[in-house]
DRENFI-439198 format. One record per residue (C-alpha): residue in one letter; x, y negated, z negated. Coordinates in steps of 0.001 Angstrom, whole numbers, plus 500000, padded with zeros to 6 digits. Each point is the difference from the previous one (the first is absolute). Example, Ala and Ser with C-alpha at 12.3 -4.5 7.8 and 13.67 -1.06 7.14 Angstrom:
2
   tinu       xx       yy       zz
      a   512300   504500   492200
      s   501370   496560   500660
END
This chain:
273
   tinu       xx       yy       zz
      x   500000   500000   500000
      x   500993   496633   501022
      x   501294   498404   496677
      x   498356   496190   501072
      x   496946   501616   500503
      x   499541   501663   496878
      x   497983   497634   497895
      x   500101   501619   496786
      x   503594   500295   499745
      x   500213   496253   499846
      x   498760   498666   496287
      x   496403   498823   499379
      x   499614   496434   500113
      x   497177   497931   498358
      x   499153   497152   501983
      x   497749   496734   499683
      x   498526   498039   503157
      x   498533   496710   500097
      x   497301   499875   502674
      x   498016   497477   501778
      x   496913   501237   501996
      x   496932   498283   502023
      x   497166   502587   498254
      x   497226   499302   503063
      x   500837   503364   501568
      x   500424   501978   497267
      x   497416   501898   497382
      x   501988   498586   496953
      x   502958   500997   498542
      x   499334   503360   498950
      x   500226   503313   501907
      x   496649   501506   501406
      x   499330   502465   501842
      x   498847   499089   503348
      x   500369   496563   499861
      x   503506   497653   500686
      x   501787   498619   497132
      x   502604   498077   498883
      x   501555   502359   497682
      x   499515   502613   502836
      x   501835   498064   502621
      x   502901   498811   498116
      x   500466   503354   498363
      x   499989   501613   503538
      x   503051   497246   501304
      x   502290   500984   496851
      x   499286   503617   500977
      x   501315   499100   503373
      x   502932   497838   498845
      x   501272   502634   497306
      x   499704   502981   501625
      x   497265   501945   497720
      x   496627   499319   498158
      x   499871   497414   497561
      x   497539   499304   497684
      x   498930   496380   499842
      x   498155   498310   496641
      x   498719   496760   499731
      x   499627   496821   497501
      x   496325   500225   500215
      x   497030   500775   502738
      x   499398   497206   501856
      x   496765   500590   502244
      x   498838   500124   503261
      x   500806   496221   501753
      x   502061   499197   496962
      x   503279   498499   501201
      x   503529   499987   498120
      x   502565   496997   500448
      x   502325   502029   496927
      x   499173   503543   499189
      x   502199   502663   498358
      x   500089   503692   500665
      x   502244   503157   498901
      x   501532   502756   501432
      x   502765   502787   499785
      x   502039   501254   502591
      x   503238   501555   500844
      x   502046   497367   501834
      x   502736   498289   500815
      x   498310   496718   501758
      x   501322   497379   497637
      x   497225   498254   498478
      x   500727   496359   501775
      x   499573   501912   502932
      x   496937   502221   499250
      x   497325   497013   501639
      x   502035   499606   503118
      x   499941   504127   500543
      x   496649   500051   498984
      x   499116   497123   502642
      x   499746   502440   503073
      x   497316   502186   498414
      x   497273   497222   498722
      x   497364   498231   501937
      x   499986   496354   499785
      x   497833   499191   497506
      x   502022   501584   497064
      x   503920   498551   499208
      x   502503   501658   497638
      x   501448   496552   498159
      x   502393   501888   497762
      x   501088   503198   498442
      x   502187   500690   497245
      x   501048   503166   497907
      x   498197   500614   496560
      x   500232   502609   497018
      x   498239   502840   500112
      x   497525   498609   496982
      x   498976   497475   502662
      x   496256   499745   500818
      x   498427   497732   502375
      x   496620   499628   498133
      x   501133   501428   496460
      x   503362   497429   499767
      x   498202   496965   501461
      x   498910   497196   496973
      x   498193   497819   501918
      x   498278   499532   503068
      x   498564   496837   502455
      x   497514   500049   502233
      x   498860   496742   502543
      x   496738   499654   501351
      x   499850   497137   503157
      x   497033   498318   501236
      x   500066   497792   503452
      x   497609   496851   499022
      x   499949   498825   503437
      x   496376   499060   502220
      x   500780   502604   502649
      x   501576   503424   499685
      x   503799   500457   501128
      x   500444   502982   501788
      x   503733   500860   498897
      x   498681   499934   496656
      x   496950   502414   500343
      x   501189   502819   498388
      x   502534   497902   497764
      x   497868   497179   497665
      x   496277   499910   499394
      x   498165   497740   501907
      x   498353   498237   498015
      x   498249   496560   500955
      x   497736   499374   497414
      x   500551   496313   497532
      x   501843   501509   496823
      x   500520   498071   496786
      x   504447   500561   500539
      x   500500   497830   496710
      x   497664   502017   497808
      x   500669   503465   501529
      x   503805   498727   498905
      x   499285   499511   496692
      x   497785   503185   499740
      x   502969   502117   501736
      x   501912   499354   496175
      x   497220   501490   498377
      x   501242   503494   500944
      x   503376   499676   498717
      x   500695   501962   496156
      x   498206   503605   499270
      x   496963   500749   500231
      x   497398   502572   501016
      x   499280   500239   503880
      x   497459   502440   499886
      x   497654   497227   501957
      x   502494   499809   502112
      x   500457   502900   502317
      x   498223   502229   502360
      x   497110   502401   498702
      x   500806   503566   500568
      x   504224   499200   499527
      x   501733   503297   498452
      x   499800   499958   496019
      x   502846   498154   498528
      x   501048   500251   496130
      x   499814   496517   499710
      x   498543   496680   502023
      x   502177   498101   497974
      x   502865   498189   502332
      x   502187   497007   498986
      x   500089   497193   502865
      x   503094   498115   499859
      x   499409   497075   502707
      x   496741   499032   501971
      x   499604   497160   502382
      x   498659   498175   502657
      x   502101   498766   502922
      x   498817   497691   502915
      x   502204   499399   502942
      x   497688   497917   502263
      x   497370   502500   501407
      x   501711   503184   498514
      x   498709   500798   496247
      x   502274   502606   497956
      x   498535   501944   496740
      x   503246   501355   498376
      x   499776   501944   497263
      x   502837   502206   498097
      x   499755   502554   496889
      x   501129   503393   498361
      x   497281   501623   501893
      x   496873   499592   501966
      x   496888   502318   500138
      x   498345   501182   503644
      x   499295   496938   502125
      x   500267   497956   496511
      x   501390   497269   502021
      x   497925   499683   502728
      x   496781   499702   497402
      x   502065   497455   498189
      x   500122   497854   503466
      x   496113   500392   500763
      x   499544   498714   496615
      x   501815   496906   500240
      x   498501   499849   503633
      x   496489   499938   498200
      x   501268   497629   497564
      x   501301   497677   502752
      x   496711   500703   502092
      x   498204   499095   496693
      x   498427   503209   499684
      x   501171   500977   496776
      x   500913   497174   496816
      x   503577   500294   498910
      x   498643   500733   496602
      x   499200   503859   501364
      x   503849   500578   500212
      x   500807   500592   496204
      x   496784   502161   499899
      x   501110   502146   502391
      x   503866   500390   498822
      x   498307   500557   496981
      x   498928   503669   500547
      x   496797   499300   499739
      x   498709   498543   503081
      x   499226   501869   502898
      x   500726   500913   503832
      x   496974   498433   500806
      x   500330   496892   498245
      x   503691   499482   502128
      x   500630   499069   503691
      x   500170   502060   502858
      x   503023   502194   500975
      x   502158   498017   502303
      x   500435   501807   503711
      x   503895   501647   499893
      x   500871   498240   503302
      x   501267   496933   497473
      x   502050   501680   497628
      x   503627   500398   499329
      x   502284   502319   498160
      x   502453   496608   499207
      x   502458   501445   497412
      x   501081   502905   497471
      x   502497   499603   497245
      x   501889   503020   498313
      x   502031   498242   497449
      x   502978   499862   501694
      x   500072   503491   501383
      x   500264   498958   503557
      x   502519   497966   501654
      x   497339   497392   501824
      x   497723   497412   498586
      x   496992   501973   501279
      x   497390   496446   499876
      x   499035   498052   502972
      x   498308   497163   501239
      x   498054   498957   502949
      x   501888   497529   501829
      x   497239   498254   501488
      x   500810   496040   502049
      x   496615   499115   501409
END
């Protein structure tokens, strides 16, 4: 046997990637049969760049539409691509709308969703009077008068712990606690483009998307700012929230592991007009 081509001989490596992916073609993040994925596709191109079958786990789902500008992902493989080279090898095999950013080497212990302490997600809105079609599948349209100032000051209202039962999809997967701990929430407007950033230690299924149809309600003047420490109290309800945002607007913007990784894995939109 050809020595080079006998993967196992070499030692097994633990690797981390940082990813960037346009979610409109995919079914989310996670693997599912039948249907494309993110998780599927990139695990398929480090399969092809390595030699052998990897398997590939993930920060978090993100689902179907949901788009990534920083998202981090784990593997192991027997190689001896050097890391700084891994997103360059790894080029050939991925479609366009997914980018390897940077890889490094971790320890073993290293988990992509277990090792991560906090995460940030950005939802976008386009304000304009008319639709843009390059942004379509990128930022809600949304044309409707909002109430920017108050929906501003209402966007700090999420920030400390609290209970966001209210605040999630009926039917999400049992969870031991609804409790999360949101370290930063705001408001950004850059002429006609509206961001919703939000950041904490962990976020519940399409928790942030409800959290940005209920400040859309509160800026529509649907709902009185005085409902928001009801509902982060525990004791309000789904009904008594706003709608679930569509997943066309939302961003996977950073994940921090305490120093584990070599990158500052937080980014912003970059956004002139």
């Amino acid at each position: 046997m050809n020595p080079q081509n006998n993967h196992s001989a070499l030692p097994l490596r633990h690797i981390a990637l940082l990813l960037r992916y346009d979610g409109t073609a995919y079914h989310g993040w996670q693997r599912q049969k039948g249907q494309t994925s993110v998780c599927q596709t990139v695990q398929d191109a480090i399969a092809k760049t390595v030699g052998h079958p990897v398997t590939l786990h993930g920060c978090g789902r993100t689902d179907a539409g949901v788009h990534a500008l920083h998202y981090v992902a784990g593997f192991s493989a027997h190689t001896r691509i050097p890391a700084e080279r891994l997103p360059y090898a790894m080029e050939i095999h991925l479609p366009g709308d997914i980018t390897v950013l940077q890889a490094a080497d971790v320890p073993e212990s290293f988990s992509a969703i277990g090792s991560c302490v906090r995460k940030e997600y950005t939802y976008r809105l386009y304000t304009g009077d008319r639709p843009d079609p390059f942004l379509r599948q990128t930022a809600l349209f949304f044309p409707q008068e909002l109430d920017l100032e108050l929906m501003r000051k209402c966007a700090g209202t999420y920030v400390g712990t609290h209970d966001f039962a209210a605040l999630r999809s009926l039917g999400s997967t049992p969870v031991k606690s609804t409790v999360r701990t949101v370290y930063e929430s705001k408001l950004t407007v850059r002429g006609r483009h509206v961001f919703f950033t939000v950041s904490a230690n962990g976020f519940l299924y399409n928790m942030v998307r409800t959290m940005t149809g209920t400040l859309l309600y509160i800026g529509l003047q649907k709902l009185s700012p005085d409902a928001l420490p009801e509902l982060l109290s525990g004791a309000g309800s789904r009904a008594e929230a706003g709608p679930t945002a569509p997943p066309h607007g939302l961003y996977m913007t950073g994940v921090w592991y305490g120093g584990l990784l070599p990158w500052e894995s937080c980014s912003d939109f970059q956004i002139d007009n």
